[in-house]
PDB file of N, CA, C, O and CB in Angstrom:
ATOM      1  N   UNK A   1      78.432 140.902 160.231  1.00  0.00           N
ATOM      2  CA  UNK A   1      77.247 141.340 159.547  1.00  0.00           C
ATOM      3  C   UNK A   1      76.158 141.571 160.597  1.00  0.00           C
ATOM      4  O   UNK A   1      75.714 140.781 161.431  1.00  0.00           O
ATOM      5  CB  UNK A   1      76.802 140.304 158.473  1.00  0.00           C
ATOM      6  N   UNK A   2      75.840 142.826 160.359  1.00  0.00           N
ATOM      7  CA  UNK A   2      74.255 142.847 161.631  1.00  0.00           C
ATOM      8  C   UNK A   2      73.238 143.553 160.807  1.00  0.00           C
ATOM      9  O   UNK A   2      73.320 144.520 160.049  1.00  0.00           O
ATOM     10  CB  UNK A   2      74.437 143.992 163.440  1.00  0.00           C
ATOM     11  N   UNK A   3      71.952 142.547 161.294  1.00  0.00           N
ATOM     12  CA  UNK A   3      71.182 143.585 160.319  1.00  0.00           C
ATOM     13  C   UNK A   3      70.894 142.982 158.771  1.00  0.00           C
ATOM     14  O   UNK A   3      69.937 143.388 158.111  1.00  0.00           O
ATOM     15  CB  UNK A   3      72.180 145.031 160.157  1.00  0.00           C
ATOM     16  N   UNK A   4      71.622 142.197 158.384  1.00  0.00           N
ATOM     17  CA  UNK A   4      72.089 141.588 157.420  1.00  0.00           C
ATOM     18  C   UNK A   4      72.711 142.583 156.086  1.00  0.00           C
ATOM     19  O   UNK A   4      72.783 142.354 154.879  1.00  0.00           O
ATOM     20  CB  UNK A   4      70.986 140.692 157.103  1.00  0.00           C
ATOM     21  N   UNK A   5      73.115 143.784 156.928  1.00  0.00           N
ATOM     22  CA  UNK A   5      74.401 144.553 156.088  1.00  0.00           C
ATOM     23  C   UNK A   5      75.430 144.252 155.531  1.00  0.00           C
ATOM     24  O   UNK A   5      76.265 144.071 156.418  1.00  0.00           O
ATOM     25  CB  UNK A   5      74.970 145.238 156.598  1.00  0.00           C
ATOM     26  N   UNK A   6      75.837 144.102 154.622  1.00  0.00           N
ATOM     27  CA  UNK A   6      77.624 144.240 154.560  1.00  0.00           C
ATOM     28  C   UNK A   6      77.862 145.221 153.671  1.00  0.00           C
ATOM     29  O   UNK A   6      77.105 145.839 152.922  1.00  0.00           O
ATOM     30  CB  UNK A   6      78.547 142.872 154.003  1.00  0.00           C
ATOM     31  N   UNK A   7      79.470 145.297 153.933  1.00  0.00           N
ATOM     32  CA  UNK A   7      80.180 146.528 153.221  1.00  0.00           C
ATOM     33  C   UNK A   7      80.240 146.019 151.904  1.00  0.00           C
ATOM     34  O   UNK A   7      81.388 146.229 151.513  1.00  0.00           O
ATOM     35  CB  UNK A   7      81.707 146.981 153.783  1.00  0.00           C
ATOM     36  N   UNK A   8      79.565 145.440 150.997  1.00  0.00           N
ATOM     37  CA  UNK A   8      79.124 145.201 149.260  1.00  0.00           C
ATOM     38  C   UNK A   8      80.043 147.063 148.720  1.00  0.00           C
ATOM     39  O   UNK A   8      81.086 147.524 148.257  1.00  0.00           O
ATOM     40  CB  UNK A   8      76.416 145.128 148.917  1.00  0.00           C
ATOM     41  N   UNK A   9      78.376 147.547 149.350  1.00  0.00           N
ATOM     42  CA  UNK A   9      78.724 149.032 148.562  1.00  0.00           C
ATOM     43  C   UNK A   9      78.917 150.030 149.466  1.00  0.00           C
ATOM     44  O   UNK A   9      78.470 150.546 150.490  1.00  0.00           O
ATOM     45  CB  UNK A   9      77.577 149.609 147.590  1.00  0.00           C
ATOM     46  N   UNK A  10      79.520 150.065 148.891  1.00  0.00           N
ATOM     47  CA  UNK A  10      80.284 151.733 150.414  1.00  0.00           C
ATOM     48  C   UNK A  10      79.547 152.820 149.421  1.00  0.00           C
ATOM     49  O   UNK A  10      78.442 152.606 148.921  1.00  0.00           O
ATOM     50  CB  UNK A  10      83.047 152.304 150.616  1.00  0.00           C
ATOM     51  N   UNK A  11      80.341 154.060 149.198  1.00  0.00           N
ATOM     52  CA  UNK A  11      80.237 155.584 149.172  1.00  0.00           C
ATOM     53  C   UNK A  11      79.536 155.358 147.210  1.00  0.00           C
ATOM     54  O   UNK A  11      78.714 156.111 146.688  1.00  0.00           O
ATOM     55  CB  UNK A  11      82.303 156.680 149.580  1.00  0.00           C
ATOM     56  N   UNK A  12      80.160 154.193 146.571  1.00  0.00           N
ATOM     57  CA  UNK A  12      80.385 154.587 145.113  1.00  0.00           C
ATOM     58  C   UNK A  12      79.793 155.536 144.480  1.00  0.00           C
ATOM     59  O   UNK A  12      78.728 155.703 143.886  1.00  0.00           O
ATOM     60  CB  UNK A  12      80.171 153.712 144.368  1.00  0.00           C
ATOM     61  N   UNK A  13      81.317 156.499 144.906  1.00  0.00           N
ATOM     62  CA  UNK A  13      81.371 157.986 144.331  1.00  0.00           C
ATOM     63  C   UNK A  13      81.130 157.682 142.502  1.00  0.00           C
ATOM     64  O   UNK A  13      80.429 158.381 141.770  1.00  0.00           O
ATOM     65  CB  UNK A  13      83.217 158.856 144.794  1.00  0.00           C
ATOM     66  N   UNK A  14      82.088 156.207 141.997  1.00  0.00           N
ATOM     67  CA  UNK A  14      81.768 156.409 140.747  1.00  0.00           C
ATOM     68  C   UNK A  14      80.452 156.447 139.879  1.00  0.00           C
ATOM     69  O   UNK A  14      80.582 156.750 138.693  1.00  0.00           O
ATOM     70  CB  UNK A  14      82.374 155.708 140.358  1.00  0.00           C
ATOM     71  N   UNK A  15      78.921 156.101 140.478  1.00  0.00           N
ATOM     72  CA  UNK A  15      78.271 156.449 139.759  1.00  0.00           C
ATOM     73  C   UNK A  15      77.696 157.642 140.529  1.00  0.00           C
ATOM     74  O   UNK A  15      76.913 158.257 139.805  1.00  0.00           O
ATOM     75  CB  UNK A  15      77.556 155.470 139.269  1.00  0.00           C
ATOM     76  N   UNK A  16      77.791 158.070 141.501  1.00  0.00           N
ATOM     77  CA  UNK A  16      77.649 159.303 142.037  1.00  0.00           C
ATOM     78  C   UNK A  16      78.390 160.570 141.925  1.00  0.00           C
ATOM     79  O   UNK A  16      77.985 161.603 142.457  1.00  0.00           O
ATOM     80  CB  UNK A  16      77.644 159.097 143.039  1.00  0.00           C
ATOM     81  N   UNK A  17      79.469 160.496 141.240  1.00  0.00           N
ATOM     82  CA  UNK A  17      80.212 161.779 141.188  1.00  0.00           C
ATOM     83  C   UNK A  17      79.587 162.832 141.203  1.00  0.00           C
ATOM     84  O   UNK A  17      80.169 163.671 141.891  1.00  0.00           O
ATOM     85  CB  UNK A  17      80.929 161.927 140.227  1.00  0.00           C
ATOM     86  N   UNK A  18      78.182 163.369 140.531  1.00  0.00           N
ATOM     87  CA  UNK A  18      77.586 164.541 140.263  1.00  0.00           C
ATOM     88  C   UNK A  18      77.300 164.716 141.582  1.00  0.00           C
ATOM     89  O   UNK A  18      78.050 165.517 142.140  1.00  0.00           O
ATOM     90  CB  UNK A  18      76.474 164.609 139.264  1.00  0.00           C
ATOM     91  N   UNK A  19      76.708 164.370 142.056  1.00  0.00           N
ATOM     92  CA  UNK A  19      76.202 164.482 143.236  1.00  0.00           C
ATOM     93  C   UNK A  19      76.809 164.877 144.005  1.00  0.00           C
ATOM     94  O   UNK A  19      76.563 165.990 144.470  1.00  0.00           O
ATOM     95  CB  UNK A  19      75.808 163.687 143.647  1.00  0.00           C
ATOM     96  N   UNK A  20      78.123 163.916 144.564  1.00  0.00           N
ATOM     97  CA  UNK A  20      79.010 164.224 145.692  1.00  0.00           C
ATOM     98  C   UNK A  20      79.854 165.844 144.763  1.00  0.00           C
ATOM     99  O   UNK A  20      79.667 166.758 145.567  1.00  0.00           O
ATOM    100  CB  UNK A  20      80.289 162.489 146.147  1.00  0.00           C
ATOM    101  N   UNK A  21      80.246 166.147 144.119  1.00  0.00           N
ATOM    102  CA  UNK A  21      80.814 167.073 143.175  1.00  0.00           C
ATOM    103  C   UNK A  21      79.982 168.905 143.432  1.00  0.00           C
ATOM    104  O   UNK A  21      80.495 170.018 143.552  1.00  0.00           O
ATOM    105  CB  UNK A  21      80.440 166.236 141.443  1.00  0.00           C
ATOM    106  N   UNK A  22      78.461 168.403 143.424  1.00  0.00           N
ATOM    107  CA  UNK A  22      77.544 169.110 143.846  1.00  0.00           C
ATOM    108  C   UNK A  22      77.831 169.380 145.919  1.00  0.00           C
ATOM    109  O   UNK A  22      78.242 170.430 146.414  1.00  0.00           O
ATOM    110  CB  UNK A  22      76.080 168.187 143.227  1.00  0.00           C
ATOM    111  N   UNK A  23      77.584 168.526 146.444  1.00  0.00           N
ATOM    112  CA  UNK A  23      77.356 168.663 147.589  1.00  0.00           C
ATOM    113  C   UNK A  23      78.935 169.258 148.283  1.00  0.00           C
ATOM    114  O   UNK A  23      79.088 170.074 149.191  1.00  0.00           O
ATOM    115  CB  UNK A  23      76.715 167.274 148.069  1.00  0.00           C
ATOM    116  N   UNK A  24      79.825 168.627 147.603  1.00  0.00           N
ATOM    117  CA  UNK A  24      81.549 169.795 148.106  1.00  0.00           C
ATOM    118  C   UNK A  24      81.189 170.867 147.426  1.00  0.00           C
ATOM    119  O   UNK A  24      80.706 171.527 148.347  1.00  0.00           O
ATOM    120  CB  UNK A  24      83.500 169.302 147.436  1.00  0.00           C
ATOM    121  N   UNK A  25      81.023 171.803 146.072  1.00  0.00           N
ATOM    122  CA  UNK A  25      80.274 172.869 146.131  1.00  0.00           C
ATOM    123  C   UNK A  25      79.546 173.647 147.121  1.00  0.00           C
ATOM    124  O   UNK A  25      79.748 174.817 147.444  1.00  0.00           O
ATOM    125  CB  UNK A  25      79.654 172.647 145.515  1.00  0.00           C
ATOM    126  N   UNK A  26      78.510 172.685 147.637  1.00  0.00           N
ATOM    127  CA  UNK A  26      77.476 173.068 148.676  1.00  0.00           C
ATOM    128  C   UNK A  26      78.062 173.581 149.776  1.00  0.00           C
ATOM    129  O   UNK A  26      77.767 174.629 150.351  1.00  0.00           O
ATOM    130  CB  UNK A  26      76.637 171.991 149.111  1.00  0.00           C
ATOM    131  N   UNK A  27      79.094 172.624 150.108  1.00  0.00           N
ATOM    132  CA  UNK A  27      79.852 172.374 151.543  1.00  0.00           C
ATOM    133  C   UNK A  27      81.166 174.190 152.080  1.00  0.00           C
ATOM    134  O   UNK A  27      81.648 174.721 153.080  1.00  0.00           O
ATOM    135  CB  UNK A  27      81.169 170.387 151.075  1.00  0.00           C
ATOM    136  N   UNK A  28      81.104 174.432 150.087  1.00  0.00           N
ATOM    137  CA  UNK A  28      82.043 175.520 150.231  1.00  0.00           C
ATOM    138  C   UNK A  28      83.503 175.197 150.348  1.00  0.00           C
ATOM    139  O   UNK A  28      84.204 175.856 151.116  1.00  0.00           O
ATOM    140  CB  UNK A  28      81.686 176.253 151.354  1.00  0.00           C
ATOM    141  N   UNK A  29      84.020 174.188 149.607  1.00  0.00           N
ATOM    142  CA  UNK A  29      84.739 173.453 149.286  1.00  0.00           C
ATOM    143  C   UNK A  29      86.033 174.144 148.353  1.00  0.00           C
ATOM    144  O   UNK A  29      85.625 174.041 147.196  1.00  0.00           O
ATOM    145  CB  UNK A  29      83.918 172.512 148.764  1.00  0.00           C
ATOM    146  N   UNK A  30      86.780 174.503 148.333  1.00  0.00           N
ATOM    147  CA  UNK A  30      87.796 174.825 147.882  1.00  0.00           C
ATOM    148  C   UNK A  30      89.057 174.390 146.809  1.00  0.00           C
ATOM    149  O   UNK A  30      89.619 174.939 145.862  1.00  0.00           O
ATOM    150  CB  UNK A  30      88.007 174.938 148.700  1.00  0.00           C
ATOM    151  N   UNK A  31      89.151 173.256 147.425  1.00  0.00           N
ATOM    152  CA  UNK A  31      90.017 172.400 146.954  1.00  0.00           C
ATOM    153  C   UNK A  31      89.150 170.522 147.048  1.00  0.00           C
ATOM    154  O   UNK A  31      88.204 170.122 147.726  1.00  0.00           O
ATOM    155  CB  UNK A  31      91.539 172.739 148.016  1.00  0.00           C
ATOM    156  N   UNK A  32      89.836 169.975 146.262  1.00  0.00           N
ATOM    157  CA  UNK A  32      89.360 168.649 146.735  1.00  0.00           C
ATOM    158  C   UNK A  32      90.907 167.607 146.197  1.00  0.00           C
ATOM    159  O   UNK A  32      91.326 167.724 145.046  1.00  0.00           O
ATOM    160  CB  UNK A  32      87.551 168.181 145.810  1.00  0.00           C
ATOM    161  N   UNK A  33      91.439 166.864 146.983  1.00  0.00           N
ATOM    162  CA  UNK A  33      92.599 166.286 146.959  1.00  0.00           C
ATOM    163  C   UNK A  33      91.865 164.499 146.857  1.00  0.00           C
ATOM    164  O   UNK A  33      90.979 163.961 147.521  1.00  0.00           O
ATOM    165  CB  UNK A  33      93.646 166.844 148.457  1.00  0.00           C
ATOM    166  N   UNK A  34      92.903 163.890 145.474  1.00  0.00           N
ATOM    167  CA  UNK A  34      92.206 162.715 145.477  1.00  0.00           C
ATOM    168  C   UNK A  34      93.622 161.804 144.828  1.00  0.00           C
ATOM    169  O   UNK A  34      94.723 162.273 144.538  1.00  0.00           O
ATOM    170  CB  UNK A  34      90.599 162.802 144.488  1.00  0.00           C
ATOM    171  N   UNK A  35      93.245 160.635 144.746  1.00  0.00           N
ATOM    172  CA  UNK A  35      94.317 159.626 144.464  1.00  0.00           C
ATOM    173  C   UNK A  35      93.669 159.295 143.140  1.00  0.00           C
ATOM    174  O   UNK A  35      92.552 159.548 142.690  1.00  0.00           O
ATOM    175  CB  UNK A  35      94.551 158.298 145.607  1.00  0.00           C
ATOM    176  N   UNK A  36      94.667 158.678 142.677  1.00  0.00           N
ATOM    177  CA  UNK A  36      94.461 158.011 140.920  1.00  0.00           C
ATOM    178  C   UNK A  36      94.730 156.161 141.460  1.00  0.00           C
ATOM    179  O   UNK A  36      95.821 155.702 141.798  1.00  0.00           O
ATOM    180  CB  UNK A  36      96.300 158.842 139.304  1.00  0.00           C
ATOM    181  N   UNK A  37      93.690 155.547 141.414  1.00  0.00           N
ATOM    182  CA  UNK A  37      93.294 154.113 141.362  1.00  0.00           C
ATOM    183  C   UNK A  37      94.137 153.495 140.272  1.00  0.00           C
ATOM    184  O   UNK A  37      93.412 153.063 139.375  1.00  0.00           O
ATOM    185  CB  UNK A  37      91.721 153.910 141.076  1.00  0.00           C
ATOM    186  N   UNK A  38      95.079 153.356 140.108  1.00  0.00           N
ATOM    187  CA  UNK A  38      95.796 152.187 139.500  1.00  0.00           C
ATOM    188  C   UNK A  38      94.575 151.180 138.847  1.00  0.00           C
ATOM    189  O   UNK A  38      94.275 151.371 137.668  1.00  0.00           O
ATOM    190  CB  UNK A  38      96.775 151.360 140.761  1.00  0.00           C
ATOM    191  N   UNK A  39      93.914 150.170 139.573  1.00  0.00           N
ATOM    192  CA  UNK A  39      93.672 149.579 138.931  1.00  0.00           C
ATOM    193  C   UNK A  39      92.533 150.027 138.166  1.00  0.00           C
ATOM    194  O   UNK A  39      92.244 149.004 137.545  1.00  0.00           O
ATOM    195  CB  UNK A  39      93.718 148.681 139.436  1.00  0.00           C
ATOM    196  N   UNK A  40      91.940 150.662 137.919  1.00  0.00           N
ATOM    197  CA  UNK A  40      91.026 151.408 137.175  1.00  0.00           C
ATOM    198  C   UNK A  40      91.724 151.775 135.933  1.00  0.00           C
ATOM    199  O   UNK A  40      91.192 151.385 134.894  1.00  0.00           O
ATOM    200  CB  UNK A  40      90.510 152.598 137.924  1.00  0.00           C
ATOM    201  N   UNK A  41      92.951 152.535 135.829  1.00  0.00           N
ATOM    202  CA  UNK A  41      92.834 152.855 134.992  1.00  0.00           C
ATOM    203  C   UNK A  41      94.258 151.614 133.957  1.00  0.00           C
ATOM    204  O   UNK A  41      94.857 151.679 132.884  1.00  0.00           O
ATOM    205  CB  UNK A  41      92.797 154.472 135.258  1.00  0.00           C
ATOM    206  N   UNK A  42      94.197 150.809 134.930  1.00  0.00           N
ATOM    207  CA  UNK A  42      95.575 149.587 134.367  1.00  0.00           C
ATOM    208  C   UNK A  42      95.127 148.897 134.846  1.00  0.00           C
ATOM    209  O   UNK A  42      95.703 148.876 135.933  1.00  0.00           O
ATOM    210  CB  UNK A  42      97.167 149.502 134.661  1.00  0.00           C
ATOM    211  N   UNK A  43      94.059 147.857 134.851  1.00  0.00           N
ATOM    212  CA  UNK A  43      93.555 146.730 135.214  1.00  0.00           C
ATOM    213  C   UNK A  43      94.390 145.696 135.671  1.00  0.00           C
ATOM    214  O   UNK A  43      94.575 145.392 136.850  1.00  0.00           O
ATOM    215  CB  UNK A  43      92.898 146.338 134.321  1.00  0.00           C
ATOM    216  N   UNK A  44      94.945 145.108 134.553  1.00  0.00           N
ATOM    217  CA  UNK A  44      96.233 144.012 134.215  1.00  0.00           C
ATOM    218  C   UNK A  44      97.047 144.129 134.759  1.00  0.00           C
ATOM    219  O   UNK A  44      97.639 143.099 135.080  1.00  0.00           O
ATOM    220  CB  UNK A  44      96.849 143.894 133.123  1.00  0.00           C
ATOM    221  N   UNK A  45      97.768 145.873 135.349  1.00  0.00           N
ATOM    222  CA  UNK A  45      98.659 146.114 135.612  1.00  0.00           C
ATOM    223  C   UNK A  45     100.214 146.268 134.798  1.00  0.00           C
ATOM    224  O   UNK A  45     101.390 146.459 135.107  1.00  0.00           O
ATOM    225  CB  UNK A  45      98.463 145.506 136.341  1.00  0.00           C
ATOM    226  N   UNK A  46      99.530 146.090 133.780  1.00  0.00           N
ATOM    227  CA  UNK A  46     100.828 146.351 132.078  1.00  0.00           C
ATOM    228  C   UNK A  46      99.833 146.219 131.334  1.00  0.00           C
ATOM    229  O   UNK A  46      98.744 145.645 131.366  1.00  0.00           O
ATOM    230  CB  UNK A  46     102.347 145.021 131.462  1.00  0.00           C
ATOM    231  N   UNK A  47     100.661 147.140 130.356  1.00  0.00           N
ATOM    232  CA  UNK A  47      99.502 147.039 129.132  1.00  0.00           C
ATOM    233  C   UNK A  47      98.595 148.131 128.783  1.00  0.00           C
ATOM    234  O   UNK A  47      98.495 148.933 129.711  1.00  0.00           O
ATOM    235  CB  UNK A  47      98.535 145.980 129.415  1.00  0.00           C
ATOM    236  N   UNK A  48      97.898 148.427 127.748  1.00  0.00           N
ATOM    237  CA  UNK A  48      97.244 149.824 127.806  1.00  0.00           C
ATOM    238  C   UNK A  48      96.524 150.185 128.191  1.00  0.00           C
ATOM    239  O   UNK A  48      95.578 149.493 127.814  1.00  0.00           O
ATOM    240  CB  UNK A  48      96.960 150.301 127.182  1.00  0.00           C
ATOM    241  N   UNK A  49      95.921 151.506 129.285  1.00  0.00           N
ATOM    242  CA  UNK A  49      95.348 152.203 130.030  1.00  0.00           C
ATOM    243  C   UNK A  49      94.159 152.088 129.426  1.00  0.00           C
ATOM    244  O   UNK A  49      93.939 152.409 128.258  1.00  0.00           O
ATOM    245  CB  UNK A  49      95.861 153.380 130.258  1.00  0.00           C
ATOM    246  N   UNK A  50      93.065 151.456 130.494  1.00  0.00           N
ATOM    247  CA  UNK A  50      91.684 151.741 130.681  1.00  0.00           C
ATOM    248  C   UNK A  50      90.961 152.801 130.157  1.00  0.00           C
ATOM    249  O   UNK A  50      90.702 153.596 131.061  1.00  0.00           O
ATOM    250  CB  UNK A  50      91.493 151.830 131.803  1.00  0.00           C
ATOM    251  N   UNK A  51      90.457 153.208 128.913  1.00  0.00           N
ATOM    252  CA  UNK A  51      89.803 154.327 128.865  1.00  0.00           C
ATOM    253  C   UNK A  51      88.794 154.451 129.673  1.00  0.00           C
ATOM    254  O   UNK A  51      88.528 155.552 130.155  1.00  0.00           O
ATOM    255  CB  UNK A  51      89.447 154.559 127.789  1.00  0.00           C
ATOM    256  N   UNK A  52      88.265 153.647 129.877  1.00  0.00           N
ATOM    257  CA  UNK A  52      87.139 153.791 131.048  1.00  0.00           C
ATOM    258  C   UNK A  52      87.519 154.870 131.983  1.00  0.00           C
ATOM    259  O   UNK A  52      86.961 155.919 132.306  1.00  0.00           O
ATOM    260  CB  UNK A  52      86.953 152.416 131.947  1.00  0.00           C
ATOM    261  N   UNK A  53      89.097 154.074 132.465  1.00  0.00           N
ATOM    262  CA  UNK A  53      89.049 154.533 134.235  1.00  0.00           C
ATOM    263  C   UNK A  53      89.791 155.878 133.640  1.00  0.00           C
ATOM    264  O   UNK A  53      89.970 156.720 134.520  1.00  0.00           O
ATOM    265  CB  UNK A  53      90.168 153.319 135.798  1.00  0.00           C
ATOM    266  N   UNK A  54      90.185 156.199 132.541  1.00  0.00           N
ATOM    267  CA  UNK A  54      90.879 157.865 132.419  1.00  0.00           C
ATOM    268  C   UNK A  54      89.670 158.679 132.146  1.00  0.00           C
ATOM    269  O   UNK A  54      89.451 159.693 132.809  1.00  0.00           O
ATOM    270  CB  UNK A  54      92.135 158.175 130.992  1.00  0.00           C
ATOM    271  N   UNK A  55      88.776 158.235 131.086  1.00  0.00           N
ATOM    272  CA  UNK A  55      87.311 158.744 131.149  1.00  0.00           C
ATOM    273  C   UNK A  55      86.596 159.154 132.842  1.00  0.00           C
ATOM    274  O   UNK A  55      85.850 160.081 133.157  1.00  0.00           O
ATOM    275  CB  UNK A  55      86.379 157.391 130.407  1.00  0.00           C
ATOM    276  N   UNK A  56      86.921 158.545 133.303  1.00  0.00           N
ATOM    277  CA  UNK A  56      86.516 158.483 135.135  1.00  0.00           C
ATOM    278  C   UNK A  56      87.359 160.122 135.522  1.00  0.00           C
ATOM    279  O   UNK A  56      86.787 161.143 135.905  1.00  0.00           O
ATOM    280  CB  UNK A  56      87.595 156.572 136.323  1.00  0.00           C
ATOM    281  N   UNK A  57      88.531 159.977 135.327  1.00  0.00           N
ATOM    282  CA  UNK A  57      89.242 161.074 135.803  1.00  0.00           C
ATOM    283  C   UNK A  57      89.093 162.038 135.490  1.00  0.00           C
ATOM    284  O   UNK A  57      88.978 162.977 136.276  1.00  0.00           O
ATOM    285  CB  UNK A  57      90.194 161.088 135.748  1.00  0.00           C
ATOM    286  N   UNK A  58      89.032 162.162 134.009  1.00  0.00           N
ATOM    287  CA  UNK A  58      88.927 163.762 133.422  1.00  0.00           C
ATOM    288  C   UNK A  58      87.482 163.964 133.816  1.00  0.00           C
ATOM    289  O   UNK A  58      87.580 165.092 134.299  1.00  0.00           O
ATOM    290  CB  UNK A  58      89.211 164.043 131.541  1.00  0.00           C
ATOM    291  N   UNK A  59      86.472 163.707 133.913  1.00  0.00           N
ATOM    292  CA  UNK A  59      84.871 163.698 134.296  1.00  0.00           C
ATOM    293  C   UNK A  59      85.318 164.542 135.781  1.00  0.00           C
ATOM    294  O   UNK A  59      84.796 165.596 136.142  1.00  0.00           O
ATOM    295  CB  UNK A  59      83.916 161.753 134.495  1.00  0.00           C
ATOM    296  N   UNK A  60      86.415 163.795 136.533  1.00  0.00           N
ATOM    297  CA  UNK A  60      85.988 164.302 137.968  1.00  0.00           C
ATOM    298  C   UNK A  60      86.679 165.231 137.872  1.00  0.00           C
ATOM    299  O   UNK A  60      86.181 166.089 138.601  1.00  0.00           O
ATOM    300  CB  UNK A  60      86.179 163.534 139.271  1.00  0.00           C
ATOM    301  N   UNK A  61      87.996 165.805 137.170  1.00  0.00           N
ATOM    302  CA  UNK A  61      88.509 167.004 136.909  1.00  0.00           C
ATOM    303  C   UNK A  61      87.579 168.031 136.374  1.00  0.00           C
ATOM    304  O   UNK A  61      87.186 169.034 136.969  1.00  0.00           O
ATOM    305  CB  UNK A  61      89.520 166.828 136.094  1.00  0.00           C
ATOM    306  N   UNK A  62      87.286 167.653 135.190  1.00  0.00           N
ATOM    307  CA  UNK A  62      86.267 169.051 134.724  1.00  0.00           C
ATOM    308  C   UNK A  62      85.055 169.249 135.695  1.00  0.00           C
ATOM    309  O   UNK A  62      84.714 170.355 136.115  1.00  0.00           O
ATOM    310  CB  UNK A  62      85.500 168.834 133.064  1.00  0.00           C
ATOM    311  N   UNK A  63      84.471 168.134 135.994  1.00  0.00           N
ATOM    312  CA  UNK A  63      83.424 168.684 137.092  1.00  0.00           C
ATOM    313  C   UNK A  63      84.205 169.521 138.069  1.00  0.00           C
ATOM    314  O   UNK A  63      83.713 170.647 138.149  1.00  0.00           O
ATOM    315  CB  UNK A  63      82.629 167.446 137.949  1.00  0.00           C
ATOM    316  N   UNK A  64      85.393 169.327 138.937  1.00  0.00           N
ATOM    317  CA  UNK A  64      85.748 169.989 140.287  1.00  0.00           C
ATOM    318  C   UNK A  64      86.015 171.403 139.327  1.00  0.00           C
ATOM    319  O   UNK A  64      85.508 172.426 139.788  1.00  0.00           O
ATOM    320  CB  UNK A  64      87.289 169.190 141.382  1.00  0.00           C
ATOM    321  N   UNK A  65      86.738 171.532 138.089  1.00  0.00           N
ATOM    322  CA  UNK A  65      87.008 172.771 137.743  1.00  0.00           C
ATOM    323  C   UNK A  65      85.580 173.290 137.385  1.00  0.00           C
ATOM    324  O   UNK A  65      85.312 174.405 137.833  1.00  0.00           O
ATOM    325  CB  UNK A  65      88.087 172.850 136.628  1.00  0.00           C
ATOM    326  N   UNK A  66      84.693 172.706 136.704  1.00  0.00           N
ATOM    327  CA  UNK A  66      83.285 173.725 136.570  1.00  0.00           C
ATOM    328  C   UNK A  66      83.091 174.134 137.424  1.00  0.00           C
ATOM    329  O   UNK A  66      82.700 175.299 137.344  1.00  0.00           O
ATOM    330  CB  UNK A  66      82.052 173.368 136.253  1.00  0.00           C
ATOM    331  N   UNK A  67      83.230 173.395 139.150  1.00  0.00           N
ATOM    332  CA  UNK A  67      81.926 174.113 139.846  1.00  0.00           C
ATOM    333  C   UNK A  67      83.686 175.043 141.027  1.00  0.00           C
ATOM    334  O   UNK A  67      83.619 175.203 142.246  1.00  0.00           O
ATOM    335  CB  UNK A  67      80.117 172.406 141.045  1.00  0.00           C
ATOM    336  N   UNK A  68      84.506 175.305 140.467  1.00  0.00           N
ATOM    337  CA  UNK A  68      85.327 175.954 141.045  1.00  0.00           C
ATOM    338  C   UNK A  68      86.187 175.815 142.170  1.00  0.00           C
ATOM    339  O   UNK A  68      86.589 176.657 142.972  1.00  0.00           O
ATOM    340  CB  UNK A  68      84.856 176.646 141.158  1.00  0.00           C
ATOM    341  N   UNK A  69      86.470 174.141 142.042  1.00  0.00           N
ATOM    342  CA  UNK A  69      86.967 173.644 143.024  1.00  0.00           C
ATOM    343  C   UNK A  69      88.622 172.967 142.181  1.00  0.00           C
ATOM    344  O   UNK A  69      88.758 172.340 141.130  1.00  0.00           O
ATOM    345  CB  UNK A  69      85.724 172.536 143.754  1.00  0.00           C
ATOM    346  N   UNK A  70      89.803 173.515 143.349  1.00  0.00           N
ATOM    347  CA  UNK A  70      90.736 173.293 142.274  1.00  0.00           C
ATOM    348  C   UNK A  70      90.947 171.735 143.015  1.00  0.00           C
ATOM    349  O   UNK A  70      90.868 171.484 144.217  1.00  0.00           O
ATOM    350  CB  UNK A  70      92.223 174.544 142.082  1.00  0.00           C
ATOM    351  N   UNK A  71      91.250 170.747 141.840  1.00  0.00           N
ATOM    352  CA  UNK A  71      92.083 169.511 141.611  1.00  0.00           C
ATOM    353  C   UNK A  71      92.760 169.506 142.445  1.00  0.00           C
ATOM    354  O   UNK A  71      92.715 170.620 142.965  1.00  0.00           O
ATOM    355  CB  UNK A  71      92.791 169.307 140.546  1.00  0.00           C
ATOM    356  N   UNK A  72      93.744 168.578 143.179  1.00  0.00           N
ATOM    357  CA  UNK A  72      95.091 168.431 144.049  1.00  0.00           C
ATOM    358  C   UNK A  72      95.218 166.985 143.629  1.00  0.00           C
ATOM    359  O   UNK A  72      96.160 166.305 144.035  1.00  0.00           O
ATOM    360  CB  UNK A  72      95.019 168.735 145.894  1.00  0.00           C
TER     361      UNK A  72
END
């Protein structure tokens, strides 16, 4: 720790998505390639899927397809 920093919060794209979504737009961004978080959307790891964390996904899908950036 320096500074009295720590890595608590990194990038969290999840309440930022618009933003970062906006700024690959900006960037001229094409494509955007991403992983699916397990535990987000299967907490427990059995058992039924998180609407939350699928709510999370389709949000970042339709945003990359609005602003014309394809999914991978």
């Amino acid at each position: 720790m320096w500074n009295g920093d720590t890595g608590d919060v990194t990038c969290d794209h999840y309440h930022r998505m618009d933003e970062d979504l906006d700024l690959l737009k900006k960037l001229g961004v094409g494509s955007y390639r991403f992983s699916v978080a397990w535990p987000r959307v299967q907490p427990d790891g059995k058992g039924p899927a998180n609407q939350a964390g699928l709510d999370f996904y389709r949000r970042l899908v339709d945003g990359l397809l609005a602003r014309n950036i394809e999914p991978r």
